[in-house]
C-alpha positions in Angstrom: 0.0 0.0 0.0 1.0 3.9 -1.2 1.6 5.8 1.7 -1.9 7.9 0.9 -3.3 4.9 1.2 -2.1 4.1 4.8 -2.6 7.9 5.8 -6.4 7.5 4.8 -6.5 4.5 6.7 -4.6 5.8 9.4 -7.0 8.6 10.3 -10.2 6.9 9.7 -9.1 4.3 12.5 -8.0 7.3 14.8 -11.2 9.1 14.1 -13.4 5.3 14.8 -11.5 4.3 17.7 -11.8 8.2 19.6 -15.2 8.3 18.4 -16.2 4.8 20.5 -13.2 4.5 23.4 -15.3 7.0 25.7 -18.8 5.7 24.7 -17.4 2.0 26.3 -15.1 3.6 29.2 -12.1 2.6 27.9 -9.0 5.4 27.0 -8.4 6.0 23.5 -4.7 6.0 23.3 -5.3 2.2 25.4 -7.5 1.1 22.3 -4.7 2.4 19.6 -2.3 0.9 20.7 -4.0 -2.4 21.0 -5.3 -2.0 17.3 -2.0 -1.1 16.3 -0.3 -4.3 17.9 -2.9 -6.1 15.7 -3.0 -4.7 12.3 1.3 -5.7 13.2 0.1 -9.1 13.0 -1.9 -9.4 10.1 -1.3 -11.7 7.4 -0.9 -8.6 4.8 0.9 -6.7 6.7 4.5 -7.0 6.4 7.4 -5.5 9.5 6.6 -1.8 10.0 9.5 0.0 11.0 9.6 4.0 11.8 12.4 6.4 11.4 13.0 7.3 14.6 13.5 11.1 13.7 9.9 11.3 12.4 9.1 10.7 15.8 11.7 12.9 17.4 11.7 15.7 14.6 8.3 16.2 13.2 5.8 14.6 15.7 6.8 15.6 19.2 7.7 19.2 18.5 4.6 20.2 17.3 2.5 17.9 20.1 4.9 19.7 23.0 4.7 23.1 21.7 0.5 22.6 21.6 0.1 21.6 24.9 2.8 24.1 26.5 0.7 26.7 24.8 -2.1 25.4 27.0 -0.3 24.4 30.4 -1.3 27.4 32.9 1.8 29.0 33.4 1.0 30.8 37.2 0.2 27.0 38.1 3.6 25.7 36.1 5.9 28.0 38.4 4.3 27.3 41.7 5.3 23.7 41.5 9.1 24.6 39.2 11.3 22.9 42.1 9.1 19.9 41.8 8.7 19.5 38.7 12.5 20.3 38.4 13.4 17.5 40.5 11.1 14.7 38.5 12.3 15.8 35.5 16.0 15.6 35.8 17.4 14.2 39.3 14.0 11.4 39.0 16.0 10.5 35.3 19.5 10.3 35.7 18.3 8.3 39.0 16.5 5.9 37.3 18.6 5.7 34.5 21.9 4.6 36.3 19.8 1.9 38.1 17.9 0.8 35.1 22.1 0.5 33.7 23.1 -1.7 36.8 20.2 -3.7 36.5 20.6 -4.6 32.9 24.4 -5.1 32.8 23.5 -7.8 36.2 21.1 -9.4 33.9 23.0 -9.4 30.5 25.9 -10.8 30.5 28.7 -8.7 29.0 26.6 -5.5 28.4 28.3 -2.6 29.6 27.4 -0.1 31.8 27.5 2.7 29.4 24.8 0.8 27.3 22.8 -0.4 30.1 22.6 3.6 31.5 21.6 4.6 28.1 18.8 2.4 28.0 17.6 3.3 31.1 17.8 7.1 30.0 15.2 5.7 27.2 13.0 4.1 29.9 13.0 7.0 31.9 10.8 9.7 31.1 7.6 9.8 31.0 5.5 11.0 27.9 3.8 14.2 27.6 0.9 12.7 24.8 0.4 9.5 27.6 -0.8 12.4 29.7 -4.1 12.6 27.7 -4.8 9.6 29.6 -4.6 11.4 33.1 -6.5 14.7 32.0 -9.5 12.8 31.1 -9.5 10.7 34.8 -11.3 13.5 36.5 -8.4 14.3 38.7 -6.6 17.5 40.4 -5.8 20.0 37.8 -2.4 20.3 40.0 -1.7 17.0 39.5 -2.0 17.7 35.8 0.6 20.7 36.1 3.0 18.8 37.6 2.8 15.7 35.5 2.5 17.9 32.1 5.6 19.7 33.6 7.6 16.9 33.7 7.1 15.4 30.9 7.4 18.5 29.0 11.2 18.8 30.2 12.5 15.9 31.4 12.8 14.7 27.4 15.9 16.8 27.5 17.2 15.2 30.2 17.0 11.4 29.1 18.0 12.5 25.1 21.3 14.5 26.3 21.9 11.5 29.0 21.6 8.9 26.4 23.7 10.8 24.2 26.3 10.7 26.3 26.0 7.4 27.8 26.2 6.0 24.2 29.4 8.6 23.7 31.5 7.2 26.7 30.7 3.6 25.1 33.3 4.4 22.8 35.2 7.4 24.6 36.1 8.3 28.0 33.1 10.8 29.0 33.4 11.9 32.9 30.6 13.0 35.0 31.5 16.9 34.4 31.6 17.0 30.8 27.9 14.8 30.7 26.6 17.6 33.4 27.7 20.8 31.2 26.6 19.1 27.9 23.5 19.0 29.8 23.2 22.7 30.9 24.4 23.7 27.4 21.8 21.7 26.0 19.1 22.8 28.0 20.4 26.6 28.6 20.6 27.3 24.7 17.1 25.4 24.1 15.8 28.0 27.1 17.0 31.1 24.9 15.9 30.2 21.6 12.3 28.6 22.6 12.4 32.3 24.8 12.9 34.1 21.4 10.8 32.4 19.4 8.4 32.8 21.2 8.4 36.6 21.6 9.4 36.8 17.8 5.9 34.3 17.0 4.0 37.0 19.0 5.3 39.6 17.6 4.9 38.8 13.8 1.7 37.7 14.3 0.4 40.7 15.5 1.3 41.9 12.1 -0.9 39.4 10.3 -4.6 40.7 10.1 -5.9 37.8 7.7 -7.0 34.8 10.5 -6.1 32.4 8.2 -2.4 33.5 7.5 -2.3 33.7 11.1 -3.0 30.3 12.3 -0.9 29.0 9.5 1.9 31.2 10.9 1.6 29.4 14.3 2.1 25.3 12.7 5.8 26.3 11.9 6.5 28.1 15.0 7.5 24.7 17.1 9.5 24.0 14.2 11.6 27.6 14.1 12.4 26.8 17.8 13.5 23.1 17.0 15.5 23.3 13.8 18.1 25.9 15.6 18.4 24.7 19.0 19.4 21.3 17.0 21.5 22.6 14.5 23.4 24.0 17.5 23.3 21.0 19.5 21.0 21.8 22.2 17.7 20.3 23.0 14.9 20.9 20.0 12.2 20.0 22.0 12.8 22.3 25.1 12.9 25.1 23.0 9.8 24.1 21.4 8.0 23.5 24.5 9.2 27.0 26.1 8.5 29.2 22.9 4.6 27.6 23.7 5.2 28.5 27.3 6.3 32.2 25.7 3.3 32.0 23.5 0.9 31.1 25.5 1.4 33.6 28.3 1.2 36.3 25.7 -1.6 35.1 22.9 -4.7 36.4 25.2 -3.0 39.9 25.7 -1.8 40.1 22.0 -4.0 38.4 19.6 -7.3 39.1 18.9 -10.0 36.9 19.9 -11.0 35.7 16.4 -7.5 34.3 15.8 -7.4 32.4 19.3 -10.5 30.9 18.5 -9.8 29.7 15.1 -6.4 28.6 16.2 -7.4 26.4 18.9 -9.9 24.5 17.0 -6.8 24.0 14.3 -4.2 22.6 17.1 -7.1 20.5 18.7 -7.4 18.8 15.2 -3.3 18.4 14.7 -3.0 17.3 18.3 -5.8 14.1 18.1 -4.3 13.0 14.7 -0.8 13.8 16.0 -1.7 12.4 19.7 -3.7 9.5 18.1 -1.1 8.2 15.4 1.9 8.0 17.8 0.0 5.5 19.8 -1.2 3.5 17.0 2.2 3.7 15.6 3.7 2.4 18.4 1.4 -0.5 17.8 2.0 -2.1 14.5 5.9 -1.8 15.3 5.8 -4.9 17.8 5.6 -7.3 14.9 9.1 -5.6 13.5 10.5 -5.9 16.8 10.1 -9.5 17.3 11.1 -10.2 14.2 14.5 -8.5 14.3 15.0 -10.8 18.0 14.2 -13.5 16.7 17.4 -13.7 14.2 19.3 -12.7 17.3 21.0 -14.8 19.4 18.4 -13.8 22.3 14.5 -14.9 22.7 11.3 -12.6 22.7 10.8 -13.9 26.6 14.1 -12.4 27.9 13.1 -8.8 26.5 10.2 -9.5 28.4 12.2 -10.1 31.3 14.2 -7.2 31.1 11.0 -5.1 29.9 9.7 -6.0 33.2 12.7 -5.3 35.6 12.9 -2.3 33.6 9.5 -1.1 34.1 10.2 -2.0 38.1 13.2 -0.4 38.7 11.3 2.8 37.5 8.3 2.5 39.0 9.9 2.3 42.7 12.5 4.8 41.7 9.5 6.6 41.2 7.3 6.0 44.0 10.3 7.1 46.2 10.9 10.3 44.8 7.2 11.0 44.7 6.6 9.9 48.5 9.6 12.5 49.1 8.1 15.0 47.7 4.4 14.6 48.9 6.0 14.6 52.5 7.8 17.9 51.7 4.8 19.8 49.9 2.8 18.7 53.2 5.8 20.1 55.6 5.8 23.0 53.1 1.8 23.9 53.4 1.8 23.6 57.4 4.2 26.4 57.2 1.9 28.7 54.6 -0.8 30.3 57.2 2.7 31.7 59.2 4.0 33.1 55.7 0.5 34.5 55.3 0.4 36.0 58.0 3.5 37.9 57.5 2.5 38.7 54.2 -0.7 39.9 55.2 1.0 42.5 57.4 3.6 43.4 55.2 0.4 44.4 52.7 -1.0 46.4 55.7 2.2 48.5 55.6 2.1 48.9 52.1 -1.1 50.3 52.0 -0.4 52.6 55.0 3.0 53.4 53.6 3.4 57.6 53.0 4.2 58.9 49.4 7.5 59.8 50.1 10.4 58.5 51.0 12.3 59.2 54.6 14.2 61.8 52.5 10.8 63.5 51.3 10.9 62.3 48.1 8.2 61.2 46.1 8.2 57.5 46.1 7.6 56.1 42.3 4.3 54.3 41.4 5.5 52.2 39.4 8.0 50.5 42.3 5.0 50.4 44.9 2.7 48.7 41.9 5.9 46.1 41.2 6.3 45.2 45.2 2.2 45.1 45.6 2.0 42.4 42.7 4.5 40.8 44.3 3.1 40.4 47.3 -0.7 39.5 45.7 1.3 36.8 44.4 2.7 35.3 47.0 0.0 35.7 48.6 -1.8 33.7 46.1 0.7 30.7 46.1 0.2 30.6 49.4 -3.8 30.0 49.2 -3.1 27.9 46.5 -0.8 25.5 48.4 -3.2 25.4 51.6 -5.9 24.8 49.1 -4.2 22.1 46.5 -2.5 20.2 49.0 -1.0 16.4 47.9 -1.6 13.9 50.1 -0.9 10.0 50.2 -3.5 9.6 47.6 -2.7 12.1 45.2 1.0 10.2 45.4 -0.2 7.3 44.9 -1.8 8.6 41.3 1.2 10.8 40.5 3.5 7.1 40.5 0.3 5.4 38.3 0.2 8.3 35.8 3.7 8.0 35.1 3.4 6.4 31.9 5.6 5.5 29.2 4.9 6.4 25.6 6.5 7.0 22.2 9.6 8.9 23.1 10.5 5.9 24.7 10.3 3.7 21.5 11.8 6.3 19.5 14.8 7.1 21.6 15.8 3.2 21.6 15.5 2.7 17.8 18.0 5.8 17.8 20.8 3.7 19.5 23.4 3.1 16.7 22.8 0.0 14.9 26.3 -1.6 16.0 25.3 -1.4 20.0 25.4 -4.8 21.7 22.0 -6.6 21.9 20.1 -4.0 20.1 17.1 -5.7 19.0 16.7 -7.2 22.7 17.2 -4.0 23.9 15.0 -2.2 21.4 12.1 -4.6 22.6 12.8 -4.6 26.0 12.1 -0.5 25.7 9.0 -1.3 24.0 7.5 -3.9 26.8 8.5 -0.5 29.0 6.3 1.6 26.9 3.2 -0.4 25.8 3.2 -2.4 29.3 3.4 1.0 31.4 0.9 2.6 29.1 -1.6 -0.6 28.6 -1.6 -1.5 32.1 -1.3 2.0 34.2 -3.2 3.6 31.7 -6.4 1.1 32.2 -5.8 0.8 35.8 -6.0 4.8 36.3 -9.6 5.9 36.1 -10.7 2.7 38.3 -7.9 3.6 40.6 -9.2 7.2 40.8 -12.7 6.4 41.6 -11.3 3.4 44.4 -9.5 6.3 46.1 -12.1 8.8 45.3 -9.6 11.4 43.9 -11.8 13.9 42.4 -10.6 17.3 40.6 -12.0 20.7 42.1 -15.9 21.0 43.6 -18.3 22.3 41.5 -20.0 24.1 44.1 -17.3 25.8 44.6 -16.4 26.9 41.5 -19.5 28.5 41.1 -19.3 30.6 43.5 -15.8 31.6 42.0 -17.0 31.9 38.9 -19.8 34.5 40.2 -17.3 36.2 41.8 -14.7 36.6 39.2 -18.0 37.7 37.2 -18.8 40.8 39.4 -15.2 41.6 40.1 -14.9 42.0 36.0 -18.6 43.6 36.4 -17.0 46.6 38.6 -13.9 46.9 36.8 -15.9 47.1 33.6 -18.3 49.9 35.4 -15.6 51.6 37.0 -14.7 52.7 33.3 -18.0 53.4 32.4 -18.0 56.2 35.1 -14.4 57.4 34.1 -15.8 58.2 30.6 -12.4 56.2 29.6 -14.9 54.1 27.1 -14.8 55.8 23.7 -16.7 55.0 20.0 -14.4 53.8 17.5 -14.5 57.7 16.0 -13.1 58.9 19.5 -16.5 60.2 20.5 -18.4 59.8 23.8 -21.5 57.2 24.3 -24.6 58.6 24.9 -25.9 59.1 28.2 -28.9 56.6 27.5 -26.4 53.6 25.8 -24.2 54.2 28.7 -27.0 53.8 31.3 -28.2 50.3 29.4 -24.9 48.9 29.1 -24.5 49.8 33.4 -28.0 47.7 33.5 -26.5 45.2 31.2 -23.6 44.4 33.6 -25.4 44.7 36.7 -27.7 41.9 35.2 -26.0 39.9 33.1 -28.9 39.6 30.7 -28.0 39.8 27.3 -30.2 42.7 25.4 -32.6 42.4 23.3 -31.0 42.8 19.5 -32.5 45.4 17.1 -31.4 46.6 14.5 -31.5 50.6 15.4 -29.3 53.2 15.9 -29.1 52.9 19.2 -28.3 49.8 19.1 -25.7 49.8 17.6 -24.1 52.4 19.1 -25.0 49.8 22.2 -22.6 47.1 20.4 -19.9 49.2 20.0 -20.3 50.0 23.8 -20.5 46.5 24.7 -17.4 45.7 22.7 -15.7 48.5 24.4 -16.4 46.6 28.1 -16.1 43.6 26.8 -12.0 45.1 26.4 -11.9 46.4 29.7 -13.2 43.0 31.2 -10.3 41.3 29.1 -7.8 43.7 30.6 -8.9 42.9 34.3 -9.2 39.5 33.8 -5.4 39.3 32.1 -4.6 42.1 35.4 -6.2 39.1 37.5 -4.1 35.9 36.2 -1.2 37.6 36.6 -1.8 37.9 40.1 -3.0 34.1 40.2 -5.6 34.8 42.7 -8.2 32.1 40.9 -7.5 29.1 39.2 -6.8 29.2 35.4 -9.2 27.2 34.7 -11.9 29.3 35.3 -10.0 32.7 33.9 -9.9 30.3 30.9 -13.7 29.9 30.7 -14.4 33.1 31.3 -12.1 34.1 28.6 -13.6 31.5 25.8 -16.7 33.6 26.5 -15.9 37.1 26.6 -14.1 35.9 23.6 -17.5 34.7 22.0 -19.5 37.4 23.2 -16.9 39.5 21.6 -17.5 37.1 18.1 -20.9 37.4 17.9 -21.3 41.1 18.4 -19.0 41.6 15.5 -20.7 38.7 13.3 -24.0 40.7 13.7 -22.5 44.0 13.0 -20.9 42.5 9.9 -24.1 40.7 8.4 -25.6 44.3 9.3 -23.7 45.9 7.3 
């Protein structure tokens, strides 16, 4: 078959399978894989064997960049150290005793292989994470998991590039650790640029269409350089999404956002959705390069295994470690509070001058109060999200396997000892972890009754971020600040409805008079000013993003409609 053919194929199997997983409780990724590990077998199907660097290259970038772009960036730096801390010390951890383990268990492999493989085993995939999202549980535990595996990529690929290096050469312990920081330093700067240069071009672009195509190459403008300098493509591409994300809501208008996101969700299931299935009908390929090897398909399974275990309790001990110091961490948060309250007391009392007499500057009082709103904020949020043994206990199930894993190990050079054994043996790490934590996950989290935030609750923040945008909205209504796109004041009477309108929240009735429109352009005018608060708010990080984002999708469609009527108006 022509490759059009299988790509036809290919997506009407991803669009079947994601269409029926959820309607019989199973995981999609779970079914893919499966149905990829048995198209493998079929009669007419002969060994399918991937580049590894389609993976790598040209699937991954674009995956990580799309959901960096999406991970809430005031939740991503309130748990940095720990996500720091999973995604490199948790992999060079569990890669040097994934190394001693094999080396004990195959006889004559060498350490420097046996670390490398372990650096493959390692991580944990950012698309197996789909998996989690859907189980219904904390949005932190999200965060941290999407955190990790967004970064600790870097971490295994420069490790196994170096444990594969002092197979050959001498490599010592300092020259692996600043390959590292080079690696990941560089990636850092580019994926920073990019991502300020992607915002800034597009601003440029008025045509939505041009736009959004704009933004499909951006993960690769980050990737291709950071490479080509021989740093780590895929943490620049996940931090220019980081860049780009922060900045889209502020920058781009809400047309563009909207038409962009429904774009990336359709690249992201086909993207998402063809890795697993790929990693499927590769098994057949595998087995059939060990079995013209001097080793059997049951020994990779064997060392798949001890693999997988090694990991899996390197894991659970760095995740009970840290779980016993994010508890020790929140018992100490209503002291810092405190103090933070009172230092907030002082800066509200504090005179406006200096002890010289000098006027103090606004702008430095404004810097030190959003400071302080912030920490503030972390700190509710940390009394409030709290991990305890059962949120641990789901952190070390959700830390799947995926196809990095798979990739990375048909990267190893095709003269390393044992490669096809060791090939597979990263393959039972991948599918096994995935197939049976991924199945085991949503059962687990409804046995330990881990559920994600209340409803109730919600709500009631939801009704309060409402009027707090309400009053920020009508606070600029009384300045006069709101103007008609000529520069011209409302009039008194459009003014007065659109106060009534926000004190409401009933949307008016729409007729077409002057008035009326005049009323739109108002209501587009507040609808800006709510934006602007509402941006003002998440950089404080006083509510969760996940509501802010709500809220934003429909300020963003109120915004839509008002300017599809005024259009088919006109």
């Amino acid at each position: 078959m022509g490759f059009l053919t299988v790509a036809v194929i290919g997506v009407l199997v991803v669009v079947l399978v994601t269409t029926l997983a959820p309607k019989i409780g199973v995981a999609a990724p779970l079914v893919l894989t499966l149905v990829g590990i048995g198209i493998s077998f079929l009669p007419i199907v002969g060994p399918i064997e991937i580049d590894p660097e389609w993976i790598l290259a040209i699937v991954l970038p674009p995956l990580l960049y799309s959901t960096a772009v999406n991970t809430p960036t005031m939740e991503f730096r309130r748990d940095l150290s720990t996500i720091s801390v999973f995604a490199v010390l948790l992999v060079v951890v569990s890669a040097v005793g994934v190394g001693f383990l094999l080396t004990w268990l195959v006889p004559g492999l060498e350490l420097p292989i046996g670390i490398a493989v372990g650096a493959i085993v390692s991580p944990t995939d950012a698309v197996a994470t789909t998996i989690v999202r859907k189980a219904g549980v904390s949005p932190r535990i999200v965060t941290v998991l999407e955190g990790e595996a967004l970064f600790n990529d870097a971490s295994s690929l420069v490790l196994l590039r170096s444990a594969v290096a002092a197979f050959s050469v001498t490599v010592s312990f300092w020259s692996v650790a600043v390959d590292f920081l080079y690696a990941v330093l560089l990636a850092l700067l580019i994926g920073f640029v990019v991502g300020h240069i992607n915002i800034v071009i597009r601003t440029k672009i008025p045509q939505v269409t041009s736009n959004v195509a704009f933004s499909l190459v951006v993960p690769f403008l980050a990737y291709v350089p950071a490479e080509h300098l021989h740093a780590s493509g895929l943490v620049a591409a996940v931090t220019a999404g980081l860049v780009t994300g922060n900045h889209t809501p502020k920058r781009l208008p809400a047309e563009v956002r909207i038409a962009e996101q429904t774009v990336w969700r359709t690249i992201e299931l086909l993207l998402e959705s063809g890795v697993f299935l790929l990693m499927g009908v590769q098994l057949y390929a595998l087995l059939n390069d060990v079995h013209y090897s001097p080793h059997t398909e049951w020994m990779a399974l064997l060392l798949g295994v001890a693999a997988a275990t090694v990991v899996i309790l390197t894991r659970t001990a760095f995740v009970t470690a840290a779980v016993w110091l994010l508890a020790r961490r929140a018992k100490h948060a209503s002291d810092h509070r405190e103090r933070m309250a009172a230092f907030q007391s002082m800066l509200d009392s504090a005179p406006p001058t200096d002890p010289r007499g000098h006027p103090v500057d606004p702008r430095r009082i404004n810097r030190v109060q959003l400071f302080v709103e912030r920490k503030m904020a972390d700190l509710d949020y940390l009394a409030a999200e709290q991990f305890g043994w059962k949120d641990g206990i789901i952190l070390v199930t959700a830390g799947m396997r995926g196809a990095i894993t798979l990739a990375a190990a048909q990267s190893l050079p095709l003269e390393t000892p044992h490669r096809s054994l060791l090939v597979l043996a990263a393959f039972v790490v991948a599918a096994g972890t995935l197939i049976v934590q991924g199945s085991t996950l949503s059962p687990l989290v409804k046995l330990l009754k881990v559920t994600g935030r209340d409803p109730q609750a919600d709500d009631e923040l939801m009704c309060r971020l409402r009027g707090e945008l309400a009053a920020a909205a009508l606070a600029d209504l009384e300045r006069g600040t709101l103007r008609r796109p000529d520069g011209a004041q409302f009039s008194a009477d459009v003014i007065a409805e659109s106060r009534k309108l926000l004190e409401t929240a009933i949307d008016p009735d729409e007729e077409l008079n002057e008035q009326a429109e005049e009323l739109a352009y108002l209501r587009l005018e507040v609808i800006e000013a709510q934006r602007a608060e509402l941006l003002r708010i998440r950089n404080q990080g006083t509510y969760p993003s996940e509501l802010l984002d709500a809220k934003l999708a429909q300020l963003d469609a109120d915004q839509i409609g008002i300017e599809l009527r005024q259009r088919s108006a006109d």
